[in-house]
C-alpha angles and dihedrals in degrees: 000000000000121000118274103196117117117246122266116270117263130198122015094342086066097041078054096050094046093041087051101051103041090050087046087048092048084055100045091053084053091049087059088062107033108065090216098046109087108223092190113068088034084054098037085054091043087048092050094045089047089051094056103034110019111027084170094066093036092060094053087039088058099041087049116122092222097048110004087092093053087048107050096038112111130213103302097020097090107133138141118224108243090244086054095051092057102036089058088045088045091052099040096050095050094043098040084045098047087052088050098057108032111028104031116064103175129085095239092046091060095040089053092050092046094057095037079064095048091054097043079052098054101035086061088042088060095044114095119261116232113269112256089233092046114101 
C-alpha cells in the first residue's frame, strides 16, 4: 500500500514551521525551569510543527528524556514521575518563598504568592503519579 502522508512543505510554509517551532521549543525549555511558564503546550507546538516540517527534529524531540514521555503518552497515560513531583514542589516553594521574602514587601504580594504556590501544590497533588512498573 503506498504511503498516504502528504509531502513535506516547501517554501515559506516550511521557514515558518521551523521558525515556530524552534522559537516554541526554546520556550518550553524555559518553562522547565521557570515555575509560571508552562513547558507543555510550547513543547507540544513545537512537537506538531517539527512533525510536518522537520521529522528529523520530531523524532529527537520524541526519543528526549525531558519530553519524549509527554509526548508518547496516550489519552489516559498523563502522569509525573515522583522525582519530578518533588523536585517541581521543591523548586516552587524555594523560588515562590525567596521572592517572598525577599522581593515582595506588601501584604497582598505575599499573600498572592502564598496562594499562587498552594495551588501549584495541590494541582500536582491531584495529577497522577507514574505507575512503579512504567518506565
Amino acid at each position: 500500500m503506498p504511503d498516504a502522508s502528504p509531502p513535506p512543505p516547501s517554501g515559506l510554509r516550511r521557514v515558518v514551521l521551523v521558525v515556530t517551532g524552534v522559537v516554541a521549543l526554546a520556550l518550553g525549555v524555559l518553562g522547565v525551569a521557570l515555575p509560571l511558564l508552562p513547558a507543555t503546550p510550547f513543547v507540544l507546538l513545537a512537537a506538531a510543527c517539527f512533525a510536518g516540517a522537520w521529522p528529523t527534529m520530531h523524532a529527537r524531540l520524541t526519543r528526549s528524556r525531558l519530553f519524549g514521555p509527554m509526548l508518547r503518552a496516550g489519552p489516559g497515560e498523563r502522569y509525573l514521575p515522583r522525582a519530578t513531583k518533588i523536585g517541581v514542589l521543591v523548586f516552587a516553594w524555594l523560588s515562590i518563598g525567596a521572592t517572598a521574602v525577599f522581593v515582595a514587601h506588601t501584604a497582598w504580594l505575599r499573600a498572592l504568592l502564598g496562594i499562587l504556590v498552594l495551588v501549584l501544590t495541590w494541582v500536582l497533588g491531584r495529577m497522577p503519579t507514574q505507575p512503579p512498573d512504567r518506565p
